[in-house]
VEXDREN-2710 file (C-alpha; in Angstrom, 1 decimal):
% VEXDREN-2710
k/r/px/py/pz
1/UNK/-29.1/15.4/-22.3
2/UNK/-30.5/16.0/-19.0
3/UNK/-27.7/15.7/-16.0
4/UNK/-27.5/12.4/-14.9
5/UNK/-29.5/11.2/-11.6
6/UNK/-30.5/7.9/-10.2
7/UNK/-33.9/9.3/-10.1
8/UNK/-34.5/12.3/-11.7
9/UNK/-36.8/13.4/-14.7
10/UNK/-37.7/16.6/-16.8
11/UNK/-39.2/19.1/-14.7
12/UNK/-41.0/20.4/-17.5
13/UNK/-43.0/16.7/-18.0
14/UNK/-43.8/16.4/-13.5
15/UNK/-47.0/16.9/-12.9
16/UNK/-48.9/14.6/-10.3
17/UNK/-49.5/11.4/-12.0
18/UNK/-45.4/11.1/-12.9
19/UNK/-44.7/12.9/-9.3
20/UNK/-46.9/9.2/-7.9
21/UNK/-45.3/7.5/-10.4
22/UNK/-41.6/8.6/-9.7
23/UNK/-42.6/7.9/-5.7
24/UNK/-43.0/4.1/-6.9
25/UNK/-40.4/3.4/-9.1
26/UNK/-38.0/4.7/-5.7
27/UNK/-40.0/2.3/-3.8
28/UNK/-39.5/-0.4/-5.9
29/UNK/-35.6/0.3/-6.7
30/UNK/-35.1/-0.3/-2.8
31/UNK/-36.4/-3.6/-3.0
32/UNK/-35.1/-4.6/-6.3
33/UNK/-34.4/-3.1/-10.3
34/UNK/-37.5/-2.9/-12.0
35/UNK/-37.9/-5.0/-14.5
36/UNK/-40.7/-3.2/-17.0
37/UNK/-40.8/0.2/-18.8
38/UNK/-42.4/2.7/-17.1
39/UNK/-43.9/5.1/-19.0
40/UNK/-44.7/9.1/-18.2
41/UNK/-48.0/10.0/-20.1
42/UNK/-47.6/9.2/-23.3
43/UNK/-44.4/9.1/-24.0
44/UNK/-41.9/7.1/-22.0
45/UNK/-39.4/9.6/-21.2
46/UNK/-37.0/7.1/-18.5
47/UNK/-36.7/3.2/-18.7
48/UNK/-34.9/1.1/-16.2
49/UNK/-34.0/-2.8/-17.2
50/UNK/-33.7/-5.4/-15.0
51/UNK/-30.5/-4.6/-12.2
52/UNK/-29.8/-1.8/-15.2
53/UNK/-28.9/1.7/-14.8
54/UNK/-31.9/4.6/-15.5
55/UNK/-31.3/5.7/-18.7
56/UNK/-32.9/8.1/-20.9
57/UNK/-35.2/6.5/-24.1
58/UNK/-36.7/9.7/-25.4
59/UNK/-34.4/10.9/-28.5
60/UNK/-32.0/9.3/-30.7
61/UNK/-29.5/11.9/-29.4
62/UNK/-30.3/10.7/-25.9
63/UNK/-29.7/6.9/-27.0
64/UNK/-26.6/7.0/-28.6
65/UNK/-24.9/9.0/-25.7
66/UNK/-24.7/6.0/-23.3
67/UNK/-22.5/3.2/-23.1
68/UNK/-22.8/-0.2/-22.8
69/UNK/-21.1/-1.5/-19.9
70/UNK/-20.6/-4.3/-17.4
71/UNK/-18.9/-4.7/-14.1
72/UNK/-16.0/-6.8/-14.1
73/UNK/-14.0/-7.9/-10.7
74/UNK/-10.1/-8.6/-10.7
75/UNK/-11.0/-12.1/-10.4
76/UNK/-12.9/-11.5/-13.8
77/UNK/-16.7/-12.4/-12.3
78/UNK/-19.2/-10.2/-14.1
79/UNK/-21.6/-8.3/-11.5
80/UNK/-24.9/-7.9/-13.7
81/UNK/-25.7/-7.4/-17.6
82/UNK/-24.5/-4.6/-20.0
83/UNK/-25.2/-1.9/-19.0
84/UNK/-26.1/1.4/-21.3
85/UNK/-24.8/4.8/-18.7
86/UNK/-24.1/8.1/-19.4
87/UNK/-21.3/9.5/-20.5
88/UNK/-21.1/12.4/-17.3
89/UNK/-21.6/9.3/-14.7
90/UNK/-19.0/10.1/-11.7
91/UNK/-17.1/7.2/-9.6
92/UNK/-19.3/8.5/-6.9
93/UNK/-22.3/7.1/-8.9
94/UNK/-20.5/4.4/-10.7
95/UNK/-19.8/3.4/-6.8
96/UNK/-23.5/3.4/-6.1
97/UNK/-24.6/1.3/-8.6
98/UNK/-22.1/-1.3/-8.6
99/UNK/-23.2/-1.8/-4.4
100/UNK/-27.0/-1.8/-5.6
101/UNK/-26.1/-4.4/-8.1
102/UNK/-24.1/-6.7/-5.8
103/UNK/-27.1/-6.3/-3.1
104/UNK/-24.6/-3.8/-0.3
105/UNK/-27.3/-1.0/-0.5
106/UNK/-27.4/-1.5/3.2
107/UNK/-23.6/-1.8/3.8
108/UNK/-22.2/0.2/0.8
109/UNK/-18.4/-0.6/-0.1
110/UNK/-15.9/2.5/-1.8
111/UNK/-14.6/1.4/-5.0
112/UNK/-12.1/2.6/-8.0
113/UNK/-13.4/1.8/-11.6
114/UNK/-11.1/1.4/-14.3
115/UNK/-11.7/1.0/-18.9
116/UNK/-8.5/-0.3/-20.7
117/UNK/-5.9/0.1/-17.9
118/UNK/-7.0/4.1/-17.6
119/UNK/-9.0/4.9/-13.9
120/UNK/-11.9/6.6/-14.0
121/UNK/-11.3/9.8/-11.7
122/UNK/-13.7/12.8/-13.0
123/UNK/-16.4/11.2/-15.4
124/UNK/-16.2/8.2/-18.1
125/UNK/-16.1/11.2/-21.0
126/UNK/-13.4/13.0/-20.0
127/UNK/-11.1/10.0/-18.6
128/UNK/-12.2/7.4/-21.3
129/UNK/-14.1/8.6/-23.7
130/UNK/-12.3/12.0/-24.9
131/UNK/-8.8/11.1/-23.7
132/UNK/-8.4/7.8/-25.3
133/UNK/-10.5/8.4/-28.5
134/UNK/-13.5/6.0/-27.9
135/UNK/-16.6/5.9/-29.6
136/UNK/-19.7/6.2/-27.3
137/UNK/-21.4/3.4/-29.3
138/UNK/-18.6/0.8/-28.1
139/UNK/-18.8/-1.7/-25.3
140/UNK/-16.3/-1.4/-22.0
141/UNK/-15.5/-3.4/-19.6
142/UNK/-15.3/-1.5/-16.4
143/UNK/-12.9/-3.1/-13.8
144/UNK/-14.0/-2.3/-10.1
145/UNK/-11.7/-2.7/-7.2
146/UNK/-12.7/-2.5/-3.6
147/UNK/-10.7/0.1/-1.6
148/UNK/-9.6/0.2/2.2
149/UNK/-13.0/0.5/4.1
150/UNK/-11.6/2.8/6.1
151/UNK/-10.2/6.2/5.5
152/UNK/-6.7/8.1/6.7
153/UNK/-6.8/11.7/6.5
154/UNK/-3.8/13.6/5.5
155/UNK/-1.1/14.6/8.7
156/UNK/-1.3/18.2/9.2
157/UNK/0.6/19.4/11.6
158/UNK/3.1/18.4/13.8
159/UNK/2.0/17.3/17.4
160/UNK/5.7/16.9/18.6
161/UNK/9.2/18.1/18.3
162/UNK/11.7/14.7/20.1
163/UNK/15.1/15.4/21.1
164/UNK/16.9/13.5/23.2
165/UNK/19.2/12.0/20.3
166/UNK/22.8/13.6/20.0
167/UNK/23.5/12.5/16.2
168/UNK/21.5/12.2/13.1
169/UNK/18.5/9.9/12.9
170/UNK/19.0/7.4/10.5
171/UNK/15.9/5.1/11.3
172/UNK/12.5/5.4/12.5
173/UNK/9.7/2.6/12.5
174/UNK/6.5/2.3/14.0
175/UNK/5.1/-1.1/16.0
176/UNK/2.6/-2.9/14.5
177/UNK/-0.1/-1.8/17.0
178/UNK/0.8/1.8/16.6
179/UNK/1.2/2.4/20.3
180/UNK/5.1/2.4/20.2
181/UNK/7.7/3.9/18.0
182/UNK/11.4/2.7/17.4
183/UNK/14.4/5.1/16.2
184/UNK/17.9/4.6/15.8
185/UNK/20.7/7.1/14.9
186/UNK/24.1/8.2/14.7
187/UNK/24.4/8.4/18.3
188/UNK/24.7/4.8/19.2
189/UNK/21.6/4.1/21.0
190/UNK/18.1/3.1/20.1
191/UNK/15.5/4.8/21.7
192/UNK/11.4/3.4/22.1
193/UNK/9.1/6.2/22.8
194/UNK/5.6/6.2/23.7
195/UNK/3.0/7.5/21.6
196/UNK/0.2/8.1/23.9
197/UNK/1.7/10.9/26.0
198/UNK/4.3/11.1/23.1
199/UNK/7.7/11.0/25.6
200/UNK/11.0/8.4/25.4
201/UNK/10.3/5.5/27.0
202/UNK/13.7/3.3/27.1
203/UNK/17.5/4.9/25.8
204/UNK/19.1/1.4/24.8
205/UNK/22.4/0.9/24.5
206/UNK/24.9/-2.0/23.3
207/UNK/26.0/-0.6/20.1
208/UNK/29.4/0.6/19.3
209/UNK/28.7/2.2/15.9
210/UNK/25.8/3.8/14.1
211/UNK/22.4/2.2/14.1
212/UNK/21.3/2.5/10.7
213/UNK/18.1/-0.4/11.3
214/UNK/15.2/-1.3/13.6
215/UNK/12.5/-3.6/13.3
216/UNK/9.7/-4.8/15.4
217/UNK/8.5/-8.2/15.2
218/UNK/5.2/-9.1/13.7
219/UNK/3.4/-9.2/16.4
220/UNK/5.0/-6.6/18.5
221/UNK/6.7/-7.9/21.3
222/UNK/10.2/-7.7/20.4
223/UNK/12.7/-5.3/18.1
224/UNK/15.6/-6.2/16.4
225/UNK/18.3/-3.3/15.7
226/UNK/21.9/-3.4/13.5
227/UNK/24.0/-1.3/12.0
228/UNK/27.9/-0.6/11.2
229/UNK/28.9/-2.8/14.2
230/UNK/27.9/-5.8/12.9
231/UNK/25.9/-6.4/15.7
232/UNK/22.4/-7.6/15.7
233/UNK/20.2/-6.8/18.5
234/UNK/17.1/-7.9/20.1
235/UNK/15.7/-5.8/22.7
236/UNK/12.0/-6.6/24.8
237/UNK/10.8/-2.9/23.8
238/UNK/8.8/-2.8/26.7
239/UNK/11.2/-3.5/29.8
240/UNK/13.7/-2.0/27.5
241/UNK/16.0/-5.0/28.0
242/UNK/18.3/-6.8/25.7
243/UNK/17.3/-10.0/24.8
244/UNK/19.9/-11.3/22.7
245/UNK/23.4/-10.0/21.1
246/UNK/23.7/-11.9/17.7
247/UNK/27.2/-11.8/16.7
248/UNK/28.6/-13.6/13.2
249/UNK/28.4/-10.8/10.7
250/UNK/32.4/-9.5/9.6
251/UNK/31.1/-6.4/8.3
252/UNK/28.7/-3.9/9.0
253/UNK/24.7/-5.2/8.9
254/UNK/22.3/-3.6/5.9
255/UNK/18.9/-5.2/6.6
256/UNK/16.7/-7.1/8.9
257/UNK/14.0/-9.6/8.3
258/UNK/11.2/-11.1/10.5
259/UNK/9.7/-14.5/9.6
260/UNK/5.9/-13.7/9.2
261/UNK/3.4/-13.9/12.0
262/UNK/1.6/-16.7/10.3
263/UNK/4.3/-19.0/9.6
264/UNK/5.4/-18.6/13.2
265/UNK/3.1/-17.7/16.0
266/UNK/6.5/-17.1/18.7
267/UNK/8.3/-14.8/15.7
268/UNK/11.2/-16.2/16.8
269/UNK/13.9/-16.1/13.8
270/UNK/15.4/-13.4/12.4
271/UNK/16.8/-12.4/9.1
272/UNK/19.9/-10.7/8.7
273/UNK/22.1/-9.5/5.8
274/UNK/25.7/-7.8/5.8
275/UNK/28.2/-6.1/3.8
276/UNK/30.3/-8.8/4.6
277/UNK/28.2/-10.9/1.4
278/UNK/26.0/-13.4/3.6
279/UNK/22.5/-13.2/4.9
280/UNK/21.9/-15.4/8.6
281/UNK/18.9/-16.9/9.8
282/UNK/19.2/-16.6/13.8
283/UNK/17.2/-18.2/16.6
284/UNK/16.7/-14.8/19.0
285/UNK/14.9/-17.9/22.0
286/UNK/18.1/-19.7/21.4
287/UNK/20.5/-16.9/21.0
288/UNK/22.0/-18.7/18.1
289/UNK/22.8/-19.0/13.9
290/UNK/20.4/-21.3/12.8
291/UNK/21.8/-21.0/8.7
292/UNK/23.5/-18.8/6.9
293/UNK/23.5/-18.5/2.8
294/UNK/26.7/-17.1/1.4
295/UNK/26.7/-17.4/-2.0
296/UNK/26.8/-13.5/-3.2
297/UNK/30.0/-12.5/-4.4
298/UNK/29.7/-9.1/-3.3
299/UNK/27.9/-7.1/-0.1
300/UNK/24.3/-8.0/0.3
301/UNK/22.2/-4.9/0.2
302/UNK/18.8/-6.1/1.3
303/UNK/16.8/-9.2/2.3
304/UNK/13.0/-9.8/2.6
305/UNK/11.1/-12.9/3.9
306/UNK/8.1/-13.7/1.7
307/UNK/4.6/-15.0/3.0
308/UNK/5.4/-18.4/1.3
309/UNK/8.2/-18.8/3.6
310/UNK/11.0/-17.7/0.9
311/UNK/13.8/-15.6/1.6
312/UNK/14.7/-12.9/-1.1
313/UNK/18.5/-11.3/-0.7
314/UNK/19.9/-8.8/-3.2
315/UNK/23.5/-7.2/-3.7
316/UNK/25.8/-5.3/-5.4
317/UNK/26.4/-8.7/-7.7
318/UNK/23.8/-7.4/-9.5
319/UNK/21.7/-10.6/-8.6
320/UNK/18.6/-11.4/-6.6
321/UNK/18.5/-14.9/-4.7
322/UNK/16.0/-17.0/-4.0
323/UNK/16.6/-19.2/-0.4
324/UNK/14.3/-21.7/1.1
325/UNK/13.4/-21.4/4.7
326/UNK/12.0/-24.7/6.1
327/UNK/11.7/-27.9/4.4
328/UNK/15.2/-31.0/5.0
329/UNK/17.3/-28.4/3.8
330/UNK/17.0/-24.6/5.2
331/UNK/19.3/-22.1/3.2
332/UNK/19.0/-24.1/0.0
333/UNK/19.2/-22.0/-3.2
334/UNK/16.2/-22.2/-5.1
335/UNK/16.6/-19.4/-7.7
336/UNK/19.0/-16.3/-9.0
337/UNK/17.2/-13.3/-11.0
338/UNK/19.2/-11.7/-13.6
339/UNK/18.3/-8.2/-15.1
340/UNK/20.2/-5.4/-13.1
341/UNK/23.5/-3.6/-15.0
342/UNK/24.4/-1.8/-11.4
343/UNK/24.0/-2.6/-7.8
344/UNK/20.8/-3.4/-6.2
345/UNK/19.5/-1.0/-3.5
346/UNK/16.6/-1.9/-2.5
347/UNK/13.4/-4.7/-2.3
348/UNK/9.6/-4.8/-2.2
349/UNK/7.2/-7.4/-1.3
350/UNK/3.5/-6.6/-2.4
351/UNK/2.4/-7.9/1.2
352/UNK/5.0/-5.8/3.3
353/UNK/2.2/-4.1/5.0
354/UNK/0.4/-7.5/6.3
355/UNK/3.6/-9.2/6.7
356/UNK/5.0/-6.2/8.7
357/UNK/1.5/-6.1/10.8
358/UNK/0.8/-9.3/11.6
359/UNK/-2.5/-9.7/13.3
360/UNK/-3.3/-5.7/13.6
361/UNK/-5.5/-3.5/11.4
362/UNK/-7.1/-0.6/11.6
363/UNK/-9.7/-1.3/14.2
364/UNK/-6.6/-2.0/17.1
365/UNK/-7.6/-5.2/18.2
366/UNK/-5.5/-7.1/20.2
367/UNK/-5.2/-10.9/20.6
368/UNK/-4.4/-12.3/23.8
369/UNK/-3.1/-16.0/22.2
370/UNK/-0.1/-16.7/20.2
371/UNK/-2.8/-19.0/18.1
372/UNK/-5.4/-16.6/17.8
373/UNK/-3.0/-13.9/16.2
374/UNK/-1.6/-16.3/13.9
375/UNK/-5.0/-17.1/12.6
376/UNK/-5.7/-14.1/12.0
377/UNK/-2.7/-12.8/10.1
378/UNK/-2.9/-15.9/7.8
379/UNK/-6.8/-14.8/7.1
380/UNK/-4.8/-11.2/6.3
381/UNK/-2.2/-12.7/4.2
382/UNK/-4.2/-14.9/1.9
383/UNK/-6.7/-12.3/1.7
384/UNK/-4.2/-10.2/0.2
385/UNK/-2.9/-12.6/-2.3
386/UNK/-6.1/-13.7/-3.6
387/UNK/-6.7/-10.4/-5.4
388/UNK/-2.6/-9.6/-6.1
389/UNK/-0.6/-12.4/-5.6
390/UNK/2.9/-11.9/-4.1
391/UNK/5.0/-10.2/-6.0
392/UNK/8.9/-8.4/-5.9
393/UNK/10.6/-5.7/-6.9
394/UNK/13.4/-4.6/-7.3
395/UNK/15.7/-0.7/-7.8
396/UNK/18.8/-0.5/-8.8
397/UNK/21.9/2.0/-9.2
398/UNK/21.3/1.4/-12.9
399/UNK/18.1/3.5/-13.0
400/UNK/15.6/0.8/-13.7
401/UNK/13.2/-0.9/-11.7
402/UNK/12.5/-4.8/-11.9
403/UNK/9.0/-6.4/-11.2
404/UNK/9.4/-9.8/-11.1
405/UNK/6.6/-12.4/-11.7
406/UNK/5.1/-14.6/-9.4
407/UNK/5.5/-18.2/-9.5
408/UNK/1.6/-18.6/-10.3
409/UNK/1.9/-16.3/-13.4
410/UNK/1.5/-18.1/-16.6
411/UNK/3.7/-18.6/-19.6
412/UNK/3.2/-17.0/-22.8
413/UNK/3.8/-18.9/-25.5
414/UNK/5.3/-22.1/-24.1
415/UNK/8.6/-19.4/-22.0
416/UNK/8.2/-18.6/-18.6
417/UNK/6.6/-15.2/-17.4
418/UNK/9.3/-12.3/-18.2
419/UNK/10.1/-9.6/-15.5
420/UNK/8.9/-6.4/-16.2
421/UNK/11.8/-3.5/-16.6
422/UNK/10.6/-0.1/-15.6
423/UNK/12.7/2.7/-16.7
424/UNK/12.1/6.5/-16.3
425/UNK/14.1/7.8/-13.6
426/UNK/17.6/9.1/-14.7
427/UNK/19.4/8.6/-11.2
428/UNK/19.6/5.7/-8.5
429/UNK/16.1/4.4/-7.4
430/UNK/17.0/4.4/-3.8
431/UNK/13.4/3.5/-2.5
432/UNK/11.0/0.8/-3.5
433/UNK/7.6/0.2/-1.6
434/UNK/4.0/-1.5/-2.6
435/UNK/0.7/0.2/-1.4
436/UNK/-0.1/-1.8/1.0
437/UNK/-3.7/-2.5/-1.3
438/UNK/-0.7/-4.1/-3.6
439/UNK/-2.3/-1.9/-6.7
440/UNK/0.4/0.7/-6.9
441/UNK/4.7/0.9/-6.2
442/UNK/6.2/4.1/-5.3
443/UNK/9.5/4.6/-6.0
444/UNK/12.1/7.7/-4.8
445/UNK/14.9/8.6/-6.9
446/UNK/18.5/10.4/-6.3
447/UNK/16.7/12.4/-9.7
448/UNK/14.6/14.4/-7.5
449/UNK/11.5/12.7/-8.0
450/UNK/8.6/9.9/-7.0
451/UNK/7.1/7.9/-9.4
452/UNK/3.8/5.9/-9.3
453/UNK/3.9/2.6/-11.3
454/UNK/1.2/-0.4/-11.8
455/UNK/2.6/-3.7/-9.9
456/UNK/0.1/-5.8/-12.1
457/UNK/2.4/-4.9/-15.1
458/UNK/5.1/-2.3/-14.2
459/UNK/3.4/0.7/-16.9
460/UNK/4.3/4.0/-15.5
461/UNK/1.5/5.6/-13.6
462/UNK/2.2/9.2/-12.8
463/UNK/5.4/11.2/-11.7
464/UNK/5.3/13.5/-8.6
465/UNK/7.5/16.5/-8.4
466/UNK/8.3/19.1/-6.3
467/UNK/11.6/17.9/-4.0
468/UNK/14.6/20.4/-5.0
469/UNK/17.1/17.8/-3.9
470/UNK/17.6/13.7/-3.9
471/UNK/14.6/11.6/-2.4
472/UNK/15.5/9.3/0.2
473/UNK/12.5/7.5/1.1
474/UNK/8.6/7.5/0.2
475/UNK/5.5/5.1/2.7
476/UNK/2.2/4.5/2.0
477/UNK/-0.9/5.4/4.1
478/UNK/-2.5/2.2/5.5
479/UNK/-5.5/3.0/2.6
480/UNK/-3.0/3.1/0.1
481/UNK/-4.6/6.3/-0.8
482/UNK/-1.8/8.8/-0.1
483/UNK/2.2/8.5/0.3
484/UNK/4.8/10.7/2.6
485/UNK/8.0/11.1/0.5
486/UNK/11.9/12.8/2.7
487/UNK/14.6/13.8/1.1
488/UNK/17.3/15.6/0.9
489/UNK/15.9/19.4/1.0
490/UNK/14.9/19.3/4.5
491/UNK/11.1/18.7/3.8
492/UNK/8.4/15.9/3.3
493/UNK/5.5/15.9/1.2
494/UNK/2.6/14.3/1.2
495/UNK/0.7/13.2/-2.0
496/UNK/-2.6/12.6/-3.3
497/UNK/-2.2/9.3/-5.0
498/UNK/-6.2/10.4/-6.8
499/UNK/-5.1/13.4/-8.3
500/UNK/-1.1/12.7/-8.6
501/UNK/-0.4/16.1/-7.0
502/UNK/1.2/17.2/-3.9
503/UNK/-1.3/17.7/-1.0
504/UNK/0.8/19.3/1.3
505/UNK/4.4/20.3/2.5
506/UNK/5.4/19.1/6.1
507/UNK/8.6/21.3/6.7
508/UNK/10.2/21.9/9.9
509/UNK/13.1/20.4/9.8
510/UNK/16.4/22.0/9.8
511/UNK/18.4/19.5/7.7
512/UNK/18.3/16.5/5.3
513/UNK/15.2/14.0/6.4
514/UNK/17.0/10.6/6.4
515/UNK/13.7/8.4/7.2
516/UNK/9.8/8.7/7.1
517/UNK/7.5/6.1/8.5
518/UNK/3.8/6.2/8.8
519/UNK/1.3/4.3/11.6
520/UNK/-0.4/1.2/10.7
521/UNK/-3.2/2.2/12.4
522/UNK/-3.2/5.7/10.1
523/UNK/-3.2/8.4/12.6
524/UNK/0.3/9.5/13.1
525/UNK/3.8/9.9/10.5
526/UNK/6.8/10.5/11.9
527/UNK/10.6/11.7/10.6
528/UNK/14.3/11.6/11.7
529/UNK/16.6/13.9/10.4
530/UNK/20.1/14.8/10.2
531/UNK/19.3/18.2/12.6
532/UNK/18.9/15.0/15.4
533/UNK/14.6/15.4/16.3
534/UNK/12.2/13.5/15.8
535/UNK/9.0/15.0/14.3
536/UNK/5.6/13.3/15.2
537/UNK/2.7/14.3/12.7
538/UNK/-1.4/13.7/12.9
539/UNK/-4.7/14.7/12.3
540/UNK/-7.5/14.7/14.4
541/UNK/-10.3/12.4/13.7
542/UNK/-8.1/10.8/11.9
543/UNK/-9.6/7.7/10.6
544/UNK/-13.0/7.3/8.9
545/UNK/-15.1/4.5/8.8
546/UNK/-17.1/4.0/6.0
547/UNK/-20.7/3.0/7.2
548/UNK/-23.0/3.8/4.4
549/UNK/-21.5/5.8/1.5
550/UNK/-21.8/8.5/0.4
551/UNK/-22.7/10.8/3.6
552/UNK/-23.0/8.6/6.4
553/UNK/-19.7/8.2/8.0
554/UNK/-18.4/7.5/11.6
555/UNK/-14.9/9.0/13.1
556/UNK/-12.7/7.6/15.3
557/UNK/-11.3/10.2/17.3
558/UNK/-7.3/9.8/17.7
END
């Protein structure tokens, strides 16, 4: 079988007639499929169907190695008729069919393909055909999924070396823009540094004991901190002033919430939930409580605040609540999920990243009216949903993994959806996190290890090893296409989430690495550890904007 080529022939049958021939079947392809058999002297060597795939007609041999294939989207909308392709075809040129199908020849799209669950990452023989035992004579459906139009390239090298803490980092996060970046540590004080020139910006202080959690607000203009005070903190990161001082909590503070940009356009409540068994709603405008829920019998380990409005809190009761955040009655139960033996330690919305971003992407625009950013993180958010839907989950000191089905998913058999338990590690999941594409979950494990799992059913995907010591936590690229992982042996690594192998070690350190947190806007990682610096990572020309696929790219330099 001759390699496969969108427009190649024999050179042994080119002479000038097919040479004229082959000239006008390109012209014609770039206006549409043709829709005849074209025929090379006497024999028709090539024959293209309608919006079809060239395929070779000569020999039986030729025939029966093809398969008969059509496109299928995750909504399940066929793009064009069975297909018959060769077994060698690449995702490259899977990728440039399915955009000549769906008429984006002039604005190709990247795409992953995938047969029965299994993604197509070499060619459909050796993925599908060889290692799952197909027949070529049988018909697939090949699932395509559209991927981030824009690229990240891997972090490299370390651009910066911070000190100016005097204890361990325990926290690091980056503002939704990516201009600005948030740490907190053992030392007492938060401190906001500025990415551009890379230098501190404000040292705040107001907390007596460690600061073991920042976050910024959706749409950037404020960041909460807490920690084994109790205290919850609202700072204006960039007058460096405290806003507010939320006191309430008994016991020292484990997580922090914001209500999503499109639910509120002044972000102005904040989640909060404490050892001390509750979880608080506060007003940071009004300085005040507005509800609390205190209905776990035991410390509340971590609490999320869903698109929808819902508020999930987990704890070492071994349960997940479900609390209602508007409507007559604010901090109403709606729901408890059963399924952990052990403590929970930690929660994962499939829309973190949009939630967490607001009205940012990649491209750094910024919206001068409350309105107009809550617009557009509500286009983000239901844009996200309509492929995944919004989805949890859930690790546990137990070992196991929950994913828990969305309200939307249907019943089988008359009983409600059942959660999906993913087991495989064989020591505490300490870390849970979606890609923010919602395709994939990471998760990093006291047993040394990260493992890749499906969020559309919880099979295990691939495991990633190479950490000597416990994983603390593991963050996505903002193209979901690779994944930083810190632990305990003083290094991170950075995977390749294609080929399920490590990419590339990023030591430096001189002790544990506590936290990792990558930019949304892709161009810089960062880590705190326990030797007290900061590490700032990048790449140049960092991102890459996919114009026309495959060659024609443009970089943004960063």
């Amino acid at each position: 079988m001759p390699r496969f080529s969108k427009y190649s022939m024999r050179e042994d049958d080119v002479n000038e007639k097919t040479r004229a021939a082959k000239m006008g079947a390109r012209q014609s392809r770039r206006a549409g499929w043709l829709d005849e058999v074209i025929e090379f002297g006497a024999k028709p060597r090539w024959r293209c169907a309608q919006r079809a795939e060239l395929q070779p007609a000569g020999t039986q041999t030729d025939q029966a190695k093809g398969e008969k294939s059509p496109f299928v989207s995750e909504e399940g909308e066929i793009s064009g008729p069975a297909l018959s392709l060769p077994v060698d075809i690449t995702p490259e040129q899977l990728a440039l069919l399915l955009n000549s199908l769906l008429g984006t020849d002039e604005d190709p799209l990247p795409y992953t393909f995938e047969v029965a669950e299994t993604e197509i990452t070499t060619t459909l023989d050796k993925d599908i055909i060889e290692s799952n035992k197909h027949s070529t004579e049988e018909t697939f459906k090949i699932l395509y999924r559209p991927q981030a139009v824009f690229r990240v390239r891997a972090v490299t090298r370390c651009s910066s070396s911070l000190s100016g803490h005097t204890d361990a980092i325990l926290c690091v996060s980056f503002s939704p823009c990516g201009t600005m970046m948030a740490s907190g540590g053992g030392d007492t004080t938060v401190r906001i540094w500025d990415l551009n020139t890379e230098t501190p910006h404000h040292q705040l202080k107001g907390h007596r004991h460690w600061v073991q959690h920042v976050a910024w607000s959706p749409n950037g203009k404020m960041l909460a901190s807490a920690g084994m005070d109790g205290l919850v903190i609202v700072w204006d990161p960039k007058g460096g002033k405290q806003l507010a001082a939320l006191k309430g909590h008994s016991k020292w503070v484990s997580a922090l919430a914001w209500e999503p940009l499109h639910l509120n356009a002044t972000c102005r409540r904040l989640a909060s939930s404490s050892a001390d068994g509750t979880v608080r709603v506060w007003d940071v405008v009004k300085k005040q409580i507005e509800f609390s829920m205190a209905q776990h019998t035991a410390p509340v380990m971590c609490v999320k605040w869903a698109g929808d409005g819902l508020i999930y809190s987990a704890s070492r009761d071994k349960t997940i609540k479900i609390w209602a955040s508007t409507g007559d009655r604010p901090g109403k139960l709606v729901k408890v999920l059963n399924g952990h033996a052990h403590w929970i330690t930690s929660l994962a919305l499939s829309t973190d990243h949009v939630l967490r971003t607001g009205a940012f992407d990649h491209t750094g625009k910024v919206y001068a009216e409350e309105s107009e950013a809550q617009r557009r993180a509500l286009e983000r958010y239901e844009k996200a949903i309509a492929i995944n839907p919004e989805r949890l989950c859930s690790g546990s000191d137990d070992f196991t993994m929950y994913l828990w089905p969305n309200k939307n998913d249907e019943a089988v058999d008359g009983k409600k959806a059942a959660p999906k338990r993913m087991v495989g590690h064989q020591k505490t999941v300490n870390h849970v996190n979606f890609s923010p594409d919602g395709r994939y979950i990471a998760s990093a494990s006291f047993d040394k290890s990260v493992k890749i799992w499906d969020s559309r059913d919880g099979k295990f995907v691939a495991s990633l090893r190479g950490h000597v010591a416990e994983v603390y936590q593991v963050v996505w690229s903002s193209d979901s296409r690779m994944l930083l992982s810190c632990s305990k042996d003083s290094t991170i690594k950075l995977w390749d989430i294609k080929t399920r192998k490590m990419k590339m070690e990023l030591p430096g350190h001189l002790d544990e690495v506590f936290t990792v947190d990558w930019s949304p806007a892709g161009d810089k990682a960062a880590s705190g550890s326990k030797d007290k610096t900061l590490k700032i990572f990048y790449k140049k020309d960092q991102l890459i904007i996919y114009l026309a696929l495959p060659y024609t790219w443009a970089t943004t330099n960063k």
